[in-house]
DRENRO-643869 format. One line per 10 residues: number of its first residue (from 0); for each residue x, y, z of C-alpha. Coordinates in nm, 3 decimals. Example, Ala and Ser with C-alpha at 12.3 -4.5 7.8 and 13.67 -1.06 7.14 Angstrom:
2
0 = 1.230/-0.450/0.780; 1.367/-0.106/0.714
This chain:
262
0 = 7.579/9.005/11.266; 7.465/9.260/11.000; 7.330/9.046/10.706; 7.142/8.990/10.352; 6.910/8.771/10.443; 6.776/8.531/10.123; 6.458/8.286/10.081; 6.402/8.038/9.863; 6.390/8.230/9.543; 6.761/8.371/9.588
10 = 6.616/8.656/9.614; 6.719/8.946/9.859; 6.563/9.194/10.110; 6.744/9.410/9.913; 6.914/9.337/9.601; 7.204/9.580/9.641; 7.221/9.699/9.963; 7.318/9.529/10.293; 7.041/9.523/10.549; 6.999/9.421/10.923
20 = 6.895/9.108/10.985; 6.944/8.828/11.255; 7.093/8.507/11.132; 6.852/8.193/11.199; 6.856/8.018/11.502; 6.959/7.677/11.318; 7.295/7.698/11.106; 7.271/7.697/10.736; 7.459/7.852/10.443; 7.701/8.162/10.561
30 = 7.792/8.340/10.279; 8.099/8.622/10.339; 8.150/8.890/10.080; 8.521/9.026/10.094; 8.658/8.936/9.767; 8.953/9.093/9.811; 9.238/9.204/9.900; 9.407/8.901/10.028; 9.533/9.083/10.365; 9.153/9.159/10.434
40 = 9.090/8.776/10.351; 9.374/8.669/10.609; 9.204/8.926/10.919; 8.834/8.763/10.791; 8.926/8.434/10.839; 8.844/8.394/11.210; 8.501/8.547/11.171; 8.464/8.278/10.904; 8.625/8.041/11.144; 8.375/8.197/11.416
50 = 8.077/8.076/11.215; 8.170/7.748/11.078; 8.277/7.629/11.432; 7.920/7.696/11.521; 7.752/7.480/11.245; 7.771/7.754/10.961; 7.869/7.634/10.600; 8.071/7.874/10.484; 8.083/8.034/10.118; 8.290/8.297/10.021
60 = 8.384/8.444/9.625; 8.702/8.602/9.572; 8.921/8.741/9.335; 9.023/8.432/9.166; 9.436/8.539/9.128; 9.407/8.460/9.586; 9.262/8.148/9.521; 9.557/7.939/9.556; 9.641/8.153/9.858; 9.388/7.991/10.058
70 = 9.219/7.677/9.928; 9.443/7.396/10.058; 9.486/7.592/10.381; 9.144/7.661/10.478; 8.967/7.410/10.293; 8.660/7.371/10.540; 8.570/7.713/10.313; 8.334/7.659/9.978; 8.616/7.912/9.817; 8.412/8.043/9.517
80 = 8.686/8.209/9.258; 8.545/8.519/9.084; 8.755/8.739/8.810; 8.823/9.046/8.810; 8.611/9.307/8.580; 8.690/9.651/8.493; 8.352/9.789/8.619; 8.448/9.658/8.939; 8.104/9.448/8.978; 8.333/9.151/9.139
90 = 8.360/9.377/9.481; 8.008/9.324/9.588; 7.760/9.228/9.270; 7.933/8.962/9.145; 7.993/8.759/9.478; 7.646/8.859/9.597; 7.468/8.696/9.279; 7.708/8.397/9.344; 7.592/8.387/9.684; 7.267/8.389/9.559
100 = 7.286/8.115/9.328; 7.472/7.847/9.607; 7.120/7.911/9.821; 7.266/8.103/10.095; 7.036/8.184/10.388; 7.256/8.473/10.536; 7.503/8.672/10.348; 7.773/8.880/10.561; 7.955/9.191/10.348; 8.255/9.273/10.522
110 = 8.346/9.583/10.354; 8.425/9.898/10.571; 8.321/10.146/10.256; 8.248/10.056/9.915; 8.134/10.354/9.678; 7.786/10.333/9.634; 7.692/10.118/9.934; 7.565/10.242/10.328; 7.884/10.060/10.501; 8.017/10.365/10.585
120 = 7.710/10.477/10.771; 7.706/10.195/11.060; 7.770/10.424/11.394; 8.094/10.271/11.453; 8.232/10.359/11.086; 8.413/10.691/11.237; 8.571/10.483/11.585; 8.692/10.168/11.502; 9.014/10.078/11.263; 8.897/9.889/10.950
130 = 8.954/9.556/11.090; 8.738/9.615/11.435; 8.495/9.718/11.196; 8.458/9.400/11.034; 8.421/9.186/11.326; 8.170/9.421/11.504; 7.963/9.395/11.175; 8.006/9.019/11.205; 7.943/9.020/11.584; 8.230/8.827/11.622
140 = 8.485/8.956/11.956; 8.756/9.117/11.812; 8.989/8.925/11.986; 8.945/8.639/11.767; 9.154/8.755/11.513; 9.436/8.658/11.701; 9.280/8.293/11.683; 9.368/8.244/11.366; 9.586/7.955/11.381; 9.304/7.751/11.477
150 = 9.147/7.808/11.105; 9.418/7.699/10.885; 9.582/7.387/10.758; 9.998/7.423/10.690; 10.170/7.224/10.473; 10.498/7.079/10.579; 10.639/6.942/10.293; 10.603/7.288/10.096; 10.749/7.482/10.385; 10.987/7.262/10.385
160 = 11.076/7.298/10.029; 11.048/7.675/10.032; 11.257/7.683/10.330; 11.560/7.453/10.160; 11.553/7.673/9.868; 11.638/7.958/10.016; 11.790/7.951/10.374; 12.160/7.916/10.316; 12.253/8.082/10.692; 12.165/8.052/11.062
170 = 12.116/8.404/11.057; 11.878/8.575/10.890; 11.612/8.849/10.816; 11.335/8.807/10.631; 11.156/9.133/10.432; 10.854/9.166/10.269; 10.822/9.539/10.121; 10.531/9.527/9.881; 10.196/9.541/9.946; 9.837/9.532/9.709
180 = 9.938/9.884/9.622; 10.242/10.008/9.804; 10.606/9.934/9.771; 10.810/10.018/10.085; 11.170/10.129/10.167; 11.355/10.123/10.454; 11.728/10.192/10.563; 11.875/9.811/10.518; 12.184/9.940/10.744; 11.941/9.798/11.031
190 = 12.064/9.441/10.939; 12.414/9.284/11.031; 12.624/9.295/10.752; 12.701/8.907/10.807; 12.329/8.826/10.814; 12.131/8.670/10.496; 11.867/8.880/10.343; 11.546/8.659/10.269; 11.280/8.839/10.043; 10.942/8.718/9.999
200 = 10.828/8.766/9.682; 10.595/8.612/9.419; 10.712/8.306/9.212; 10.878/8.082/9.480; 10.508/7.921/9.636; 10.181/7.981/9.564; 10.043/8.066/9.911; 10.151/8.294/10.196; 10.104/8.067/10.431; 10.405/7.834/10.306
210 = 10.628/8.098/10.379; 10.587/8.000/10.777; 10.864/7.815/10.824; 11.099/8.090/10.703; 10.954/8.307/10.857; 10.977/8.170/11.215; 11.304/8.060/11.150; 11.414/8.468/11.118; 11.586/8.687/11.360; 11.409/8.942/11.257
220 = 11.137/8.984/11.059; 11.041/9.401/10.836; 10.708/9.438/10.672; 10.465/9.673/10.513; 10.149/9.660/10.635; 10.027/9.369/10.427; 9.857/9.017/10.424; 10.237/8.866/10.567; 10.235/9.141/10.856; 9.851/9.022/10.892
230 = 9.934/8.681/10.899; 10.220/8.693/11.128; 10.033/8.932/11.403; 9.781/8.737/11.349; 9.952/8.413/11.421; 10.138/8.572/11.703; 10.451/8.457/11.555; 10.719/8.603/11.858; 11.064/8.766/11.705; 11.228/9.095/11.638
240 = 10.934/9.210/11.465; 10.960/9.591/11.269; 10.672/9.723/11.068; 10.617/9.943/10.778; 10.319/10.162/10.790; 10.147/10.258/10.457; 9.808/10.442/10.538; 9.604/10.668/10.800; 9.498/10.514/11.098; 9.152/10.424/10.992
250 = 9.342/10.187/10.702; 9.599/10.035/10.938; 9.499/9.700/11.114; 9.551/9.681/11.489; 9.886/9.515/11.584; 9.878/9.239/11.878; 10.236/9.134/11.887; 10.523/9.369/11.998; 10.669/9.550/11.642; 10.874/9.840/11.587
260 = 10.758/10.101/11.355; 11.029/10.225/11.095
């Protein structure tokens, strides 16, 4: 894995830029900087996973508004919630100083390109998709992404509820059309008249993963490429799956389950 490697003194090989480094033979303090967005959080999670199953403590800042995204759900994380600034320090500064200060012996970016910053230049920048990139950085097989089941904690109950509040039909389809930065459209003649339209949207839970239970309760799922189409690739939830693409290749995460692009 490509690392920041710190001593003692929390202080760096390099105080801004990522260098090579081999972690240390014994486990210690793993910290991962990938503050946001939360769909880049959800395809990290394995290579977190990857680590901590290994002996690794994990830390990892992020934008504090994901927090409750994630905390109950992968709690074997040291979640460290950072806010957002206008200089844009809480990309890499901010969670690197935080890093810094828990005593971290190894510290992982997991950026594919970050103005000001030599991510880009890695010899595998121009061939892979942005999420191979991360886990070849990390050294991590790229086919654990699709283990990502194995790294999270659901919670029943608040499936449960979400489900209740809103299912009202054996048939459904379930739509998620905005991303970080991207709302979507797509012809809605493509579902049954008689079917009931379920949108996921903010307000109704505070984490993407309690929307499970709706979600594999759907006869068809449509999504933007976002942290739900992450999540549900990811989880290799099976279904009439259709996805809406938002960026170049380089941008879009590799797919493992069978969708249809609209």
């Amino acid at each position: 894995m490509t690392t920041t490697t710190t001593n003692n003194n929390n202080n760096t090989n390099n105080n801004n830029k990522a260098s090579t480094g081999k972690p240390k033979p014994a486990p210690g303090r793993l910290g991962i900087i990938q503050s946001r967005g939360l769909g880049d959080i959800v395809i990290a999670l394995p290579i977190a996973g990857h680590y901590h199953s290994q002996g690794w403590e994990i830390y990892w800042p992020i934008d504090e508004q994901f927090l409750s995204n994630v905390q109950n759900h992968a709690s074997w994380v040291h979640w460290i919630p950072i806010p957002v600034d206008p200089q844009g320090r809480y990309f890499y500064e901010v969670p690197l100083q935080r890093l810094k200060n828990f005593g971290c012996d190894e510290i992982l970016p997991l950026y594919q390109h970050l103005t000001g910053y030599p991510f880009s230049e890695e010899k595998y920048f121009q061939y892979t998709s942005f999420d191979q990139y991360k886990y070849t950085r990390a050294g991590v097989p790229f086919l654990d992404k699709w283990r990502l089941k194995e790294y999270i904690t659901r919670d029943p109950l608040e499936e449960a509820r979400v489900f209740d509040s809103l299912v009202s039909q054996a048939d459904y389809c379930v739509v998620h059309l905005e991303g970080s930065d991207h709302s979507a459209e797509f012809d809605t003649t493509i579902i049954p008249e008689t079917w009931q339209t379920i949108y996921i949207r903010p307000g109704i839970t505070n984490s993407v993963f309690n929307w499970l239970k709706v979600i594999e309760g759907a006869q068809s799922i449509i999504c933007v490429d976002s942290c739900i189409a992450n999540m549900i690739d990811q989880l290799r939830i099976p279904g009439d799956l259709y996805f809406i693409q938002r960026s170049h290749i380089g941008l879009t995460p590799v797919l493992g389950q069978d969708w249809t692009w609209i």
